[in-house]
N, C-alpha and C positions, 0 to 999 in steps of 0.2 A: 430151559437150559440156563438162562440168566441168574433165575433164582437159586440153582443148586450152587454156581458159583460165589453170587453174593454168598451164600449160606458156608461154603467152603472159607470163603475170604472172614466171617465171620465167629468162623470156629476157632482162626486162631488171631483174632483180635476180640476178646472177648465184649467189649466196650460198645461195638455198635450194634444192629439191630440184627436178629436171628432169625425174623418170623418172616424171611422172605417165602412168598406163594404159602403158607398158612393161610386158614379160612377158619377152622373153628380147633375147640380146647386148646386155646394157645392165650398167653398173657405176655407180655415185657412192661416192664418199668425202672425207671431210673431216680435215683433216690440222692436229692440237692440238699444238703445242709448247710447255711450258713449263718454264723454267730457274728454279726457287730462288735468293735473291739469295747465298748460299757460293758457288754455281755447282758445289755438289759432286750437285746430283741434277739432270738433265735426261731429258726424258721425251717420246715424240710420241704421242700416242693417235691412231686412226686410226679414226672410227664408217664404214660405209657398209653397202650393199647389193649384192649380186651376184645377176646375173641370165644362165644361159649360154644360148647358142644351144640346148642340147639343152633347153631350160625349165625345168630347175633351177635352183631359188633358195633363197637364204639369209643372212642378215643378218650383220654381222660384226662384231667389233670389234680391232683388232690393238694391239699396247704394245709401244714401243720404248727400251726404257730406255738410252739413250748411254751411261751411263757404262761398265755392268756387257756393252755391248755383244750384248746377248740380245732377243728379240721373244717376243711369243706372240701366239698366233691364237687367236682368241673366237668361237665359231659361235654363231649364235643361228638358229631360224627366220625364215622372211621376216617372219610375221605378228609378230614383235616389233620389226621396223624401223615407225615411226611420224614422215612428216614433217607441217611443217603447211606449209598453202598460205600463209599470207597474212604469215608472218615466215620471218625463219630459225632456225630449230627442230628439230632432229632426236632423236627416243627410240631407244634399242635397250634392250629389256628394263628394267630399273631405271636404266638411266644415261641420262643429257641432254647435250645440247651445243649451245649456241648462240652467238652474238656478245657475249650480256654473261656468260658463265661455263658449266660445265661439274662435273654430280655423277656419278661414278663409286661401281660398284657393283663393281668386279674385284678379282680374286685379288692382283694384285700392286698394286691401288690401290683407296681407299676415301676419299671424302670428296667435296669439293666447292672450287672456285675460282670467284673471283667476278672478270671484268674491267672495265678501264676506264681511258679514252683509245686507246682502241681509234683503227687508222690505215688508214680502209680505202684498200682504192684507188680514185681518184676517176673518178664519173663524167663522160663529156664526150657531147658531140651527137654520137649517130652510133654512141658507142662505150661500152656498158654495164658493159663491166668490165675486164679486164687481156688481152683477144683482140681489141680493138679491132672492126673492120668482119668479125673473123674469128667472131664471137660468132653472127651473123646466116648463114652456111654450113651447111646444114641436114646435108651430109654428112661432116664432120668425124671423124677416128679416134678425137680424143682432145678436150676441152675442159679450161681452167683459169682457176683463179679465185684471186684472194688476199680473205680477209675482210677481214684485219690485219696490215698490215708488222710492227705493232709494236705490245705495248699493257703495262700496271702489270697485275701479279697481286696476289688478297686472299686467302687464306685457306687449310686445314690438309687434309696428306693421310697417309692411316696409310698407309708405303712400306712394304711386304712387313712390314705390322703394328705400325713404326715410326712415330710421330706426325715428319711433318716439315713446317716452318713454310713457307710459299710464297710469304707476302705480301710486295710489295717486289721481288717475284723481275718478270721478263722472259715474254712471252708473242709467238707469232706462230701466226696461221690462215692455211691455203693450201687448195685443194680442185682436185677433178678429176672427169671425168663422160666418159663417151659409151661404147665398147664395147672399145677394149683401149690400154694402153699403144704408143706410139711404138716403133718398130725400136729404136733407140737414143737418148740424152737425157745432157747433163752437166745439172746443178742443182745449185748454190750459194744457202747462205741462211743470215744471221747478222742479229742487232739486237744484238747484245755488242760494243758497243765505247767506246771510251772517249768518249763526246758524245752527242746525237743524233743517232744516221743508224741507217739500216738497208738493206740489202740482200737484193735477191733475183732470181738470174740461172735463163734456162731455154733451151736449146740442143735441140733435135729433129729429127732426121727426119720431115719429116711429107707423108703418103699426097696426092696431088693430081689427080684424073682422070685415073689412066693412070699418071702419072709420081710425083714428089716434089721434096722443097724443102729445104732448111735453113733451119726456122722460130727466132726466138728472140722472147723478151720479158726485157726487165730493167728493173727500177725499181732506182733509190737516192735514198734518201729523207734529208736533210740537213736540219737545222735547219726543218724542214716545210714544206720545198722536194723536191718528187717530177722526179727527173730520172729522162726513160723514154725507150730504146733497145730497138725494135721492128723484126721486119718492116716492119707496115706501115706504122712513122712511116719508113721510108727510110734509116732509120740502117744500119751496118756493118758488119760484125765479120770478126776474127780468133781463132782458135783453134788450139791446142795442147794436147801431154801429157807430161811427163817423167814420171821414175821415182815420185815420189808428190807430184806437183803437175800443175796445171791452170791453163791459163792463158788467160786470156779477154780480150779488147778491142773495144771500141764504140764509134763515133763517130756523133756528129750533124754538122750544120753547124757548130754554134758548141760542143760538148762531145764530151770523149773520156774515158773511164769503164775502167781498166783493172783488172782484178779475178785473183790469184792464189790458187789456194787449196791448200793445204795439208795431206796426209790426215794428223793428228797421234796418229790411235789407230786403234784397230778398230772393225770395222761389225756392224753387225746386219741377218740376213736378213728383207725384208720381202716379203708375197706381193703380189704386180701381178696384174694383168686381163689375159688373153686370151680373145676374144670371150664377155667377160661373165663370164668363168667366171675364178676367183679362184687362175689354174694358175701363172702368171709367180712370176720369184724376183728381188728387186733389194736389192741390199746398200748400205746407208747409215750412212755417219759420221757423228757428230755431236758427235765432238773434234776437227772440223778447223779449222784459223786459215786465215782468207782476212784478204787484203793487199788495198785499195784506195788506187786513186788515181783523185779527178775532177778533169778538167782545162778550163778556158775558154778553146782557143785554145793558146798557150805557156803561161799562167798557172793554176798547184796551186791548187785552189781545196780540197782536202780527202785528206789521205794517213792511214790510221790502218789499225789491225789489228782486226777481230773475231773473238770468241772462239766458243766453244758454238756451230762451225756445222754446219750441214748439208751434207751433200755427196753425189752420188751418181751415177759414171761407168756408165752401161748400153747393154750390147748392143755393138755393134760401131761404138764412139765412133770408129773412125778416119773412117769416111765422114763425121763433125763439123768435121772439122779442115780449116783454110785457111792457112796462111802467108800470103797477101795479106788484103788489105780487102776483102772480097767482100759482096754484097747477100743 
């Protein structure tokens, strides 16, 4: 009975943990970003749980270090993953991670960060987090969540035994749950640029009784103005891929949201979910520059470049791709 409640309390907080009384095909993880204000260290730590269809489980921790372009993988037993019901909270062994900060206990990191002005994404009637009406689908392949578009970092991390200062620097949370990665997926994610705004695009194949869809969600976030182009707000898109660019466009009624982005370095291999089990390989940038433009109509309402992005083309992105405006 506990678990169905956690699990209800959970559905409409999308941020904490889902997989109460799970035992197998089940994954969560929660996805830390944080840039140093040099911009010379960028980092995604990665806490979650895996749970595979054969009932092996094991708790994880992954570290993505952008610059140096390398990952590592952290096993821990399950009984060291620790969520809590009633915040958002998650333990793995000696390290923490929540909405207002995050202490690591790893090889390649040690210390603690503290946030704040955290940007999450807002909730409306109906629709509890960034899946809209899609959040309430009880058979969904994949779920996503963002904590924080955007938020200030405080505090000091010994980098491969290096004391480096963080405060001042840039931070974003993103999270994902249910039992495997998408066919294929582009994602785009930057808060570096020169004002306030930040962005974050997601393009999928996604599984649909029988059939599938080309699902997307993007928020951009401007002067703490959240412009969101969705499946299920109705909105549009186009997609494309040149030689090491991607190219993305969205429209509403009254907005058109064009996003390039731009692979500027090399990736690092990180491990994805297939049915629960921690087997997938997906390789992510996070020197790449995306180019934005929002638009009202005829009228630039906002063109600039962001730096320290994320970026990540998988699986057999051609089935993404539209040359027209399509739904």
């Amino acid at each position: 009975m506990q678990h169905h409640l956690n699990r209800w309390r959970a559905l409409w907080n999308p941020n904490r943990y889902h997989g109460w009384g799970r035992k197998e095909n089940f994954f969560e993880g929660w996805y830390f970003k944080f840039v140093d204000p040099t911009e010379r260290h960028a980092f995604a730590v990665i806490p979650g749980i895996s749970m595979g269809s054969d009932g092996r489980q094991h708790a994880f921790i992954q570290v993505l270090d952008g610059k140096l372009c390398r990952a590592g993988y952290h096993e821990f037993p399950a009984s060291a993953f620790r969520p809590f019901s009633r915040w958002f909270e998650v333990r793995v062994g000696d390290n923490s991670f929540s909405d207002q900060g995050l202490s690591l206990d790893l090889p390649e990191l040690k210390g603690s960060l503290q946030f704040s002005n955290i940007t999450p994404w807002p909730k409306m009637l109906g629709a509890p987090g960034i899946m809209g009406w899609y959040s309430f689908v009880p058979f969904m392949e994949c779920y996503h969540g963002v904590v924080s578009l955007g938020h200030e970092l405080d505090g000091r991390l010994e980098v491969y035994g290096t004391t480096v200062d963080f405060s001042g620097g840039r931070g974003y949370i993103e999270k994902d749950w249910g039992h495997s990665f998408p066919s294929s997926w582009i994602w785009v994610q930057s808060n570096h640029f020169d004002g306030p705004a930040s962005v974050m695009a997601s393009v999928a194949n996604i599984p649909w009784i029988g059939s599938h869809f080309i699902g997307y969600i993007v928020g951009f976030l401007l002067n703490g103005r959240l412009y969101r182009f969705a499946t299920y707000t109705g909105a549009q898109m186009r997609a494309s891929l040149g030689e090491q660019e991607v190219y993305l466009s969205f429209k509403s009624r009254r907005h058109r949201l064009e996003i390039t982005a731009f692979n500027a370095g090399g990736t690092g291999e990180l491990v994805s979910p297939i049915s629960g089990n921690m087997t997938g390989k997906v390789n992510e940038s996070m020197q790449s520059v995306v180019e934005v433009k929002l638009f009202e109509g005829p009228r630039l309402l906002f063109e600039g470049k962001g730096r320290n992005a994320g970026l990540e083309v998988a699986g057999n992105a051609g089935e993404l791709l539209t040359e027209q405006w399509r739904r």
